[in-house]
C-alpha positions as CSV (number, residue, x, y, z in Angstrom):
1,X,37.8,12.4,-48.8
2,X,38.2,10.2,-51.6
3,X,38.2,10.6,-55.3
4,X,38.8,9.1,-58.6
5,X,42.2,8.5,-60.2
6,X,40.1,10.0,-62.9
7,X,40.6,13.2,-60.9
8,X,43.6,12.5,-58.9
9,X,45.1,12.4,-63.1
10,X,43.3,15.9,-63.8
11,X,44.6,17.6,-60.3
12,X,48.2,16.6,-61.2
13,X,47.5,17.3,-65.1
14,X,46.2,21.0,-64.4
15,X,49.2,21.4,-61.9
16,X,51.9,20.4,-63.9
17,X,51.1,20.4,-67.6
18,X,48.6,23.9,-67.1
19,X,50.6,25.2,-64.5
20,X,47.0,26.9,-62.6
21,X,47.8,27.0,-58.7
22,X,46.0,24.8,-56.3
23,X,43.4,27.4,-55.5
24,X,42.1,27.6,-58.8
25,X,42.4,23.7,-59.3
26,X,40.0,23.1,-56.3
27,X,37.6,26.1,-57.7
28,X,37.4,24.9,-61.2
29,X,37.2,20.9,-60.1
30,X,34.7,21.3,-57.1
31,X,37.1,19.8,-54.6
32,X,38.1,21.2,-51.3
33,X,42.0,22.7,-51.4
34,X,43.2,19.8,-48.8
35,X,42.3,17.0,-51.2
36,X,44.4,19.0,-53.5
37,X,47.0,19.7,-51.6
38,X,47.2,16.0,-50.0
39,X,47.5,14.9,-54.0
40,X,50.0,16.9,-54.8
41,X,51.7,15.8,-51.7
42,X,51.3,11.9,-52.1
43,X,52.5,12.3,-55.8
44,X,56.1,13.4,-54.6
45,X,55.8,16.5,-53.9
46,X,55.8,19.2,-50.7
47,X,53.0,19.9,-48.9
48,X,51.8,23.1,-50.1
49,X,50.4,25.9,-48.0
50,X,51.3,28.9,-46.4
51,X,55.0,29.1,-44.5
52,X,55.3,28.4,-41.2
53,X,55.0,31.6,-39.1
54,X,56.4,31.2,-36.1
55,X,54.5,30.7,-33.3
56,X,54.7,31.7,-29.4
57,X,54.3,28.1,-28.1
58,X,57.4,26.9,-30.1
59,X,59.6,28.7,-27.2
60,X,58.0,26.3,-24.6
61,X,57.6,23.2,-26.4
62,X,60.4,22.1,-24.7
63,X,59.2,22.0,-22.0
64,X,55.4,21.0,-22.8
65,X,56.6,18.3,-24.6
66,X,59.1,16.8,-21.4
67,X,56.2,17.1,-19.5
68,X,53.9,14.8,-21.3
69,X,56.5,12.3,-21.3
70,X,56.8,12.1,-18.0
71,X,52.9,12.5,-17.1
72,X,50.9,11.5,-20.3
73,X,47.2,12.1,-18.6
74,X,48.2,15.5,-18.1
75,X,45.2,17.7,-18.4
76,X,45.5,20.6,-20.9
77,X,43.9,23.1,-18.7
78,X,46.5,22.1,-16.3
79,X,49.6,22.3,-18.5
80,X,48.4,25.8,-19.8
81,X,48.4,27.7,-16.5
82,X,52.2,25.8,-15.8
83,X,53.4,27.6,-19.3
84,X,50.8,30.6,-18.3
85,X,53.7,30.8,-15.2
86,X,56.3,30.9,-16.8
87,X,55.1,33.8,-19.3
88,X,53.2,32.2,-22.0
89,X,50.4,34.8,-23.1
90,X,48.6,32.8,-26.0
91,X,44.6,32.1,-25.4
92,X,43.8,28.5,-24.7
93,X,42.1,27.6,-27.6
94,X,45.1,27.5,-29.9
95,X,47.1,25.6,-26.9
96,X,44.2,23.3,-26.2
97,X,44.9,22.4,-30.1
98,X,48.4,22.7,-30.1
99,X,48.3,20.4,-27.3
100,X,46.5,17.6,-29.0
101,X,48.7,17.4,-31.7
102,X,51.3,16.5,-29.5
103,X,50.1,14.1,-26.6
104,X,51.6,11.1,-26.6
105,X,49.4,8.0,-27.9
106,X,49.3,4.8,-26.7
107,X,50.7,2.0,-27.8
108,X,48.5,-0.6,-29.9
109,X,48.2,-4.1,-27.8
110,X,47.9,-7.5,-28.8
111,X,45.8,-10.1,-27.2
112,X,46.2,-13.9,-27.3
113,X,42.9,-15.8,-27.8
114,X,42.2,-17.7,-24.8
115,X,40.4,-21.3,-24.4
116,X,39.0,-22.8,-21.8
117,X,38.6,-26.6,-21.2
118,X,35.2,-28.0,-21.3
119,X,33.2,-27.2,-17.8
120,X,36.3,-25.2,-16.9
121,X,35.3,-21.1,-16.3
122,X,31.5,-19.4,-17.5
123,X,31.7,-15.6,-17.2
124,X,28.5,-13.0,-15.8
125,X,28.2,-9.4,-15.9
126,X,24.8,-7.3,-15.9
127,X,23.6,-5.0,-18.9
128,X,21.2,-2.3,-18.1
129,X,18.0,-2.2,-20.7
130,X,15.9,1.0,-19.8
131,X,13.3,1.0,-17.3
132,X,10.0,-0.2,-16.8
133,X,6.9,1.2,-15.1
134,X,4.8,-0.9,-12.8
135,X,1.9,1.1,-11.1
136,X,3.7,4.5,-10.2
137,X,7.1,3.1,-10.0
138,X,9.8,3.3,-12.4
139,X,11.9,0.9,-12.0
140,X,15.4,-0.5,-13.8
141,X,15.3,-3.5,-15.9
142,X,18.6,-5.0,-15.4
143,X,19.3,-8.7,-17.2
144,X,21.8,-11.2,-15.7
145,X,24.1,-12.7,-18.4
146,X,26.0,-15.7,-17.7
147,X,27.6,-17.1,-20.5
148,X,29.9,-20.3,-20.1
149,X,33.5,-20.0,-21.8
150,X,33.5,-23.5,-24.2
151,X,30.0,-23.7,-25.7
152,X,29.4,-20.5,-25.2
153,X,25.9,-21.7,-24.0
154,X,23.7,-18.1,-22.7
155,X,21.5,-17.5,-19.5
156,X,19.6,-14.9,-19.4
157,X,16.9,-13.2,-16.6
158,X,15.7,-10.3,-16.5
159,X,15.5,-8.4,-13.3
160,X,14.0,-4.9,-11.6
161,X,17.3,-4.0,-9.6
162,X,20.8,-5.1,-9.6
163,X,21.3,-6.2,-5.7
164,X,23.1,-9.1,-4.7
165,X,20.1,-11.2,-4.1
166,X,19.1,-11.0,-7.7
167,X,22.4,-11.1,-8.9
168,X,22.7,-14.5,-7.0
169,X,19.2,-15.6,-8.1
170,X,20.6,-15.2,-11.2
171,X,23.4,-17.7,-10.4
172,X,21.2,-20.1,-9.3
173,X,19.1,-20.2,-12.5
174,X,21.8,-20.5,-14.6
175,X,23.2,-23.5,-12.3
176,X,19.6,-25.0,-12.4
177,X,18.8,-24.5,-16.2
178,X,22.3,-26.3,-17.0
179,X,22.0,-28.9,-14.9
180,X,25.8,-28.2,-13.0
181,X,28.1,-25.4,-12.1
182,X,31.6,-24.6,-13.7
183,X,34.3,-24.5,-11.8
184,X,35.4,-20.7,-12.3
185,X,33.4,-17.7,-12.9
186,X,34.5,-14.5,-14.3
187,X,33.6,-11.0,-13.0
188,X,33.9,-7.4,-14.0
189,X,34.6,-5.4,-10.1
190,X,31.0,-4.9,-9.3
191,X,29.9,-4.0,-5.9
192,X,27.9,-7.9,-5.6
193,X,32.0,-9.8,-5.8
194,X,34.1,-7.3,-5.1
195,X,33.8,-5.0,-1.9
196,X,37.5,-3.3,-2.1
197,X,40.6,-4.0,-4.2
198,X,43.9,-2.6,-4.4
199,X,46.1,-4.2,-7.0
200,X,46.4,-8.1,-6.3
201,X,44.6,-7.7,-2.8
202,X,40.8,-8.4,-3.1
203,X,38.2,-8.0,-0.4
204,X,35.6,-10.3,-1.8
205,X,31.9,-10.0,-0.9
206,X,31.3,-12.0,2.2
207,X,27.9,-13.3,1.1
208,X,28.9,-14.2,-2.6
209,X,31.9,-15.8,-1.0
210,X,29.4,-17.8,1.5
211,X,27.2,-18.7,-1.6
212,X,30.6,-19.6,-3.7
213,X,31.7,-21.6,-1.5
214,X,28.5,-23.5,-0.7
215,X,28.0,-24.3,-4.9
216,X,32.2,-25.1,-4.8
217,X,33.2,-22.8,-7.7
218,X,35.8,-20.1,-7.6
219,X,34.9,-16.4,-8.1
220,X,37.7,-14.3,-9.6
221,X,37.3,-11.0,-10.5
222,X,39.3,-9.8,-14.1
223,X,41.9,-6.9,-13.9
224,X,40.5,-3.4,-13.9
225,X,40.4,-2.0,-17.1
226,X,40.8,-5.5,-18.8
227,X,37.8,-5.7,-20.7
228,X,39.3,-8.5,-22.9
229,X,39.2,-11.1,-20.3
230,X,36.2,-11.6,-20.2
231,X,35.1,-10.7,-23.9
232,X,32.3,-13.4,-23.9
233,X,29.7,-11.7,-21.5
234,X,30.3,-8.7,-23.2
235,X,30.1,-9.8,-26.4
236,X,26.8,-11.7,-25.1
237,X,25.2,-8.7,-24.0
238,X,25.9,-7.1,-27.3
239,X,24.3,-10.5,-29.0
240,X,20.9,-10.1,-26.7
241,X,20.5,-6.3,-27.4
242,X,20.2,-7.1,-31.3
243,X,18.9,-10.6,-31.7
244,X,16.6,-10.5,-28.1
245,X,15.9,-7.4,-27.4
246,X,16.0,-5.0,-30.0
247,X,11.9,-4.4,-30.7
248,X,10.6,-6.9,-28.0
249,X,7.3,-6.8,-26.9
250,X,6.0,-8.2,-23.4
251,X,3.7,-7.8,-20.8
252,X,5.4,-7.8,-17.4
253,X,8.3,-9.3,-16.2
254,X,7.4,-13.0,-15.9
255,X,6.1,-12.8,-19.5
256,X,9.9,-11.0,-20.9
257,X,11.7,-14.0,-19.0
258,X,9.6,-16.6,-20.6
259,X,10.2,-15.5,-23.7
260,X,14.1,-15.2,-22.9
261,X,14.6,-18.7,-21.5
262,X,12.6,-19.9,-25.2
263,X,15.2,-17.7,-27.4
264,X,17.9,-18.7,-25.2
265,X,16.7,-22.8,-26.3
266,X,16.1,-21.5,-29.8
267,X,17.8,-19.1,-31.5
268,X,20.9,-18.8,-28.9
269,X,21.2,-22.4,-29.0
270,X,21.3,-22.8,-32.7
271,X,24.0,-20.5,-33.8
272,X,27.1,-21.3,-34.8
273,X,29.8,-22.0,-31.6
274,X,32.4,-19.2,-32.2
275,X,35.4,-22.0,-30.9
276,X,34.1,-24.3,-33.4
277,X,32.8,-23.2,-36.5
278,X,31.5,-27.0,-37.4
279,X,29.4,-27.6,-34.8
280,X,26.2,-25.6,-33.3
281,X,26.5,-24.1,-29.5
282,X,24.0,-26.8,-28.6
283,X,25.7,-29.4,-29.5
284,X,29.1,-27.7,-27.5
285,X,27.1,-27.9,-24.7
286,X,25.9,-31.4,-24.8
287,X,29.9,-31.8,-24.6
288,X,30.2,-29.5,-22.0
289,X,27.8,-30.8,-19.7
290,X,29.1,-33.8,-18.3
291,X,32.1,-31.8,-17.7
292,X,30.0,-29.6,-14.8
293,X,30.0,-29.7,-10.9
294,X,27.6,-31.7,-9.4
295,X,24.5,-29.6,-7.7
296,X,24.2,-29.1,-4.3
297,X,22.0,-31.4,-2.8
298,X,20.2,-28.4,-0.7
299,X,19.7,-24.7,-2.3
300,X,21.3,-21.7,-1.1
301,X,18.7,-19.9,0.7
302,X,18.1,-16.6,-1.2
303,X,15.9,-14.4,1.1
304,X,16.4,-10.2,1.5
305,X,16.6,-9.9,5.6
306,X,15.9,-6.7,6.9
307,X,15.5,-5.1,10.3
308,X,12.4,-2.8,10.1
309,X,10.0,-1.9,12.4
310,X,6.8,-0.3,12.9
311,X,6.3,3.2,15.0
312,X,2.6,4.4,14.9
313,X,0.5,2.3,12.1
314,X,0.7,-1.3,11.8
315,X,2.8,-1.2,8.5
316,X,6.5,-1.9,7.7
317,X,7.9,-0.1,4.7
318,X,9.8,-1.9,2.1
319,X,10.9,-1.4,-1.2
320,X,8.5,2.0,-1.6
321,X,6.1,0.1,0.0
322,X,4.0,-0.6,2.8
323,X,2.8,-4.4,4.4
324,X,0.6,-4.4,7.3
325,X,1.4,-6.2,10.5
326,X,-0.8,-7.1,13.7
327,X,-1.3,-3.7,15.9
328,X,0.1,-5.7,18.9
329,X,3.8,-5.8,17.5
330,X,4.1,-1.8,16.4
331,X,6.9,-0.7,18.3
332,X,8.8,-3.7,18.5
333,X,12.3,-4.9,16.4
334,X,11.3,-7.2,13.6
335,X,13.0,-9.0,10.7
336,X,11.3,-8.6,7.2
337,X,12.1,-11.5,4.5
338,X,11.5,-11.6,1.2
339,X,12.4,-13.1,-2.4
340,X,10.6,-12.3,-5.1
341,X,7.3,-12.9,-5.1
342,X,6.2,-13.0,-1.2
343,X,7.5,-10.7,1.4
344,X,7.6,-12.5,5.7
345,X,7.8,-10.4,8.3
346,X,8.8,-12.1,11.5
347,X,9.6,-11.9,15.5
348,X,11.6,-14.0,16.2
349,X,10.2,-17.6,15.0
350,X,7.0,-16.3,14.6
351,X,5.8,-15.1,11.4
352,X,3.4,-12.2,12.0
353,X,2.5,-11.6,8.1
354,X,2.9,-13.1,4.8
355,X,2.0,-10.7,1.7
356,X,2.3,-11.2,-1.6
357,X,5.8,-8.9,-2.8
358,X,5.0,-5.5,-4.9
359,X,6.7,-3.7,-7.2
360,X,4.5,-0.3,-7.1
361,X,5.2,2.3,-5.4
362,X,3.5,3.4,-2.0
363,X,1.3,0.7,-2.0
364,X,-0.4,-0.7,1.0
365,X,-0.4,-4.5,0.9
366,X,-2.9,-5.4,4.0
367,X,-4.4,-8.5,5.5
368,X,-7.5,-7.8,6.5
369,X,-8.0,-9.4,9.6
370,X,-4.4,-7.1,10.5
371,X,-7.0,-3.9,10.4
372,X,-10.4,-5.1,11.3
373,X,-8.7,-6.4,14.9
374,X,-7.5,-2.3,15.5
375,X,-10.8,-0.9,14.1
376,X,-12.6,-3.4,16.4
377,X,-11.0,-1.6,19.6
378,X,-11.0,2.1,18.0
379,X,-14.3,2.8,16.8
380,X,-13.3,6.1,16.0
381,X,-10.8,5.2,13.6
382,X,-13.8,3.5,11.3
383,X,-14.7,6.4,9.2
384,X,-11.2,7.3,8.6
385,X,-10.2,3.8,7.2
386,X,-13.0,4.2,4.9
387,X,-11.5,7.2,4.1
388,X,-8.0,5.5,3.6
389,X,-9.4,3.0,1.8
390,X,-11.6,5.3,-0.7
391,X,-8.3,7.4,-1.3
392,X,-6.8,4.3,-2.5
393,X,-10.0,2.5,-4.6
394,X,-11.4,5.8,-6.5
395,X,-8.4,9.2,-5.7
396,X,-11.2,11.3,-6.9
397,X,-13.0,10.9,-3.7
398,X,-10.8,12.8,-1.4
399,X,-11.9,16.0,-4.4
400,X,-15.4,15.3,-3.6
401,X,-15.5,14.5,0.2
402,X,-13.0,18.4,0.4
403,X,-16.2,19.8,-1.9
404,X,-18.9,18.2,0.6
405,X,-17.3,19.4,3.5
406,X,-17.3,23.0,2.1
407,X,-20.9,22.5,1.8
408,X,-21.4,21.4,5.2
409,X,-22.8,18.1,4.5
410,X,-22.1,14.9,6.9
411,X,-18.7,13.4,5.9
412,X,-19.6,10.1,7.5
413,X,-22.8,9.6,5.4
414,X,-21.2,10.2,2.6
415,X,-18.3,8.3,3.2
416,X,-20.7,4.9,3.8
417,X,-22.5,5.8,0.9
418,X,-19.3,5.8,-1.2
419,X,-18.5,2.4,0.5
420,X,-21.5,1.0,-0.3
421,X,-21.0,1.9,-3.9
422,X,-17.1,0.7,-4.4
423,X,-18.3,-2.9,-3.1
424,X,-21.6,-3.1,-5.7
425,X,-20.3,-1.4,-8.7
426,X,-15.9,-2.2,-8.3
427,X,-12.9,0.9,-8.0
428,X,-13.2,2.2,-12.2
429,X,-16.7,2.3,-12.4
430,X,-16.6,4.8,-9.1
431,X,-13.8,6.2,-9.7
432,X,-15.5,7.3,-13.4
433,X,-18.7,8.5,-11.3
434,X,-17.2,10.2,-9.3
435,X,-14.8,12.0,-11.9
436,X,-18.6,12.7,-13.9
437,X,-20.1,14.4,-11.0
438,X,-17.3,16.6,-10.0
439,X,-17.3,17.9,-13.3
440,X,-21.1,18.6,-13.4
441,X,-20.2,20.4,-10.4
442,X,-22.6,18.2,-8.2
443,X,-20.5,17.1,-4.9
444,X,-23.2,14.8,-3.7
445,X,-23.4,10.7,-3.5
446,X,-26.6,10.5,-5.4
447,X,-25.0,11.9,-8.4
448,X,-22.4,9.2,-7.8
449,X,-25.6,6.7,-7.8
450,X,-27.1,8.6,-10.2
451,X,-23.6,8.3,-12.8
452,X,-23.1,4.6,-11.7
453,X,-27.1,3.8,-12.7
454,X,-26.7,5.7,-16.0
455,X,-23.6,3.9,-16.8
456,X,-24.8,0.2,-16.4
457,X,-28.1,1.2,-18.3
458,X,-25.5,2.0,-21.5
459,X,-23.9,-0.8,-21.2
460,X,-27.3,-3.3,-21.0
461,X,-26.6,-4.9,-17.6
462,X,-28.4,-6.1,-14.5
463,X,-28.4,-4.0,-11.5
464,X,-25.6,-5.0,-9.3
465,X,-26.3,-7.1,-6.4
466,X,-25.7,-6.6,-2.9
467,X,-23.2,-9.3,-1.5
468,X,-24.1,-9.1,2.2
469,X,-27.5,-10.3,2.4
470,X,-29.6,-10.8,5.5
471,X,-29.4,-14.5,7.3
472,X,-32.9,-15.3,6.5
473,X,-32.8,-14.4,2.6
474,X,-29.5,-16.8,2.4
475,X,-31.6,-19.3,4.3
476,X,-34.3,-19.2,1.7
477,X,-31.8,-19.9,-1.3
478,X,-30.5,-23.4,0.5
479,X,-31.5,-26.3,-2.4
480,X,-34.1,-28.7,-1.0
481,X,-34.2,-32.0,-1.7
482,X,-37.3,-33.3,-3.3
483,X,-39.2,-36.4,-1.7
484,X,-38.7,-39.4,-4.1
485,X,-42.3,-40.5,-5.1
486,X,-42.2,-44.0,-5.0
487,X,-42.9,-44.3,-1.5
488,X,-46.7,-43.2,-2.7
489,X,-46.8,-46.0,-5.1
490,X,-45.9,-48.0,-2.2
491,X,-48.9,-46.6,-0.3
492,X,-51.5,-47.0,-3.5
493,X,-50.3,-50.9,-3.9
494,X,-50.9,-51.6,0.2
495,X,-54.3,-50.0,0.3
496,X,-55.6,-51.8,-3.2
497,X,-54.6,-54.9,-1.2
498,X,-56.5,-54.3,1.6
């Protein structure tokens, strides 16, 4: 704590002048005893407090003490069943304490400041902001961070998982957005560089390696524990926490990465470079830049490739969820690629699917044609993948097709009906009708009609429309072209001649 000399004058006043003991100095000035006693102390004189008893502990000190020396991490749980051995009988709180007075602390360190040349080294690392839901997943919003060493110039993308694909999609933008590549980049020992290391001996990623050495720069992992040497990322994922991050709004992904590549141009961009105070990191980089590696001429191909196949239904899982594939391939070993926005599935060189990528969870992403062919030869399977595909369009109908069948009513019937109404009136609107009549207690499609119809006269608007319409009422709607009328003039002129 600390006080006034004002008081610090009065504590040694009352003490020597008034001669009241320290006790009654801390009750009469409102100060705890330690800030009395440490004043006293600091002004020349002994520590007061009560003697020194002596303790059971000071017999193995000793030895406590020579064994901290010699193995400082020493555990102090550990230590007090080796003194518990030799006869100690104290309780482990007071040794616990004991203990911690006298570990041995480690030495400050000093660092040197280390520059880079222009172009030289950039440095990456990932930082781990929360986690975002998307349908019923929740997934991990992880940002890549690449930061280069002279103009301290800042990528940033934001990604859902921290896999070596993104991590090298991450490379790749960074490479892209500044036009070149350094010629050394700086990691922490993350599973996507480093595989294994023992000391000096590395066992490098073989795919980074593969996609280092096809953009020509040289990955080198920092020591372990060596946080220091490569204090630029970190300090850089400190920097987007509180000017990016901190109170950010967005609506999905693509919307939070357009808004980081605009602050990383903006606000980034315009701060003062920490190697030079005089200039702004923009204008580091426009000295930096000439200094890069030349791009590739082709990209590195960045595609997830996974073996997967298909036992019973024609659907591949991937990423917690599910893409159809033609019924004639279940069964059979086939390669699934994706990147991030389209997922391939493959035999061989054939491609067998192509489906837009999803980031739900237990989602089935279908192509249509993919189901209609296996209906088309299993007619009993019809009624069921209306079924499947109610379960997914309204949930609620699975409740009310369990209450029908308790009833006794035809499943089937029911089931088209339902059908019928999911393509007129859309998913929410049934999925709200069919919530209303289950609570009215009324399992039955016409109070889903009933609901829908009751719903749309609310809200003022035309009954819905059927989109399947006979060939002959389509026919009736094809535009005719009227006869031009001046062939009847024509007509009028010949006969007045005649």
């Amino acid at each position: 704590m600390t006080i006034s000399a004002e008081l610090e004058a009065q504590i040694l006043r009352y003490y020597h002048v008034e001669k009241w003991r320290p006790g009654t100095i801390a009750r009469q000035l409102q100060v705890h005893h330690d800030t009395v006693a440490r004043v006293l102390a600091q002004a020349g004189l002994p520590r007061l407090g009560r003697p020194t008893r002596p303790s059971q502990i000071d017999a193995y000190l000793p030895f406590i003490l020579q064994t901290l020396e010699k193995f400082p991490t020493l555990t102090a749980s550990r230590l007090y069943g080796m003194v518990r051995e030799r006869g100690y009988l104290g309780g482990p709180d007071h040794f616990r304490h004991v203990i911690a007075c006298h570990r041995p602390r480690p030495k400050a360190e000093a660092y040197l400041r280390l520059r880079t040349l222009p172009g030289e080294q950039a440095q990456a690392d990932w930082g781990h902001f929360g986690r975002i839901s998307i349908g019923r997943a929740v997934r991990a919003l992880m940002a890549f961070i690449m930061v280069l060493s002279y103009s301290r110039d800042i990528f940033l993308r934001f990604f859902l998982s921290a896999c070596l694909e993104n991590f090298l999609r991450g490379h790749v933008g960074a490479f892209s957005t500044w036009g070149g590549v350094p010629r050394v980049i700086l990691y922490d020992n993350l599973k996507s560089a480093v595989l294994q290391r023992h000391g000096d001996a590395i066992r490098f990623n073989p795919t980074h390696l593969e996609f280092a050495g096809h953009y020509r720069f040289e990955p080198r992992p920092v020591a372990p524990a060596r946080g220091n040497e490569k204090g630029r990322v970190e300090r850089a994922v400190r920097y987007v926490r509180g000017s990016f991050f901190a109170g950010r709004e967005f609506a999905d992904l693509d919307d939070l990465n357009a808004q980081a590549d605009a602050w990383c141009r903006d606000i980034a961009a315009a701060r003062r470079c920490p190697g030079d105070q005089a200039i702004t990191v923009q204008q580091a980089f426009a000295e930096e830049a000439p200094q890069l590696l030349k791009l590739p001429d082709n990209p590195y191909p960045l595609l997830e490739r996974l073996a997967v196949s298909a036992r019973k239904w024609p659907y591949v899982r991937f990423d917690l969820n599910d893409y159809s594939i033609p019924h004639t391939h279940v069964g059979r070993p086939l390669t699934l690629l994706a990147d991030v926005h389209e997922v391939r599935i493959v035999d061989g060189q054939q491609v067998l699917a192509c489906h837009r990528r999803s980031y739900d969870k237990g989602a089935q992403i279908e192509d249509p044609t993919h189901i209609d062919e296996l209906v088309s030869q299993k007619r009993a399977a019809r009624r069921h993948r209306a079924t499947d595909y109610l379960a997914q369009a309204a949930p609620s109908s699975q409740i009310l097709l369990v209450r029908a069948a308790e009833r006794g009513d035809n499943l089937g019937t029911i089931t088209a009906t339902l059908m019928r109404l999911l393509q007129r009136y859309g998913a929410a609107e049934l999925e709200a009708a069919i919530t209303e009549a289950l609570e009215r207690n009324v399992p039955h499609p016409n109070a889903v009609r009933l609901s829908l119809e009751h719903r749309r006269e609310v809200r003022q608007q035309p009954p819905p429309v059927a989109v399947n319409l006979p060939e002959h009422v389509r026919a009736k709607d094809t535009p005719v072209r009227p006869h031009p009328l001046d062939s009847y003039d024509q007509l009028k002129e010949s006969s007045d001649e005649h």
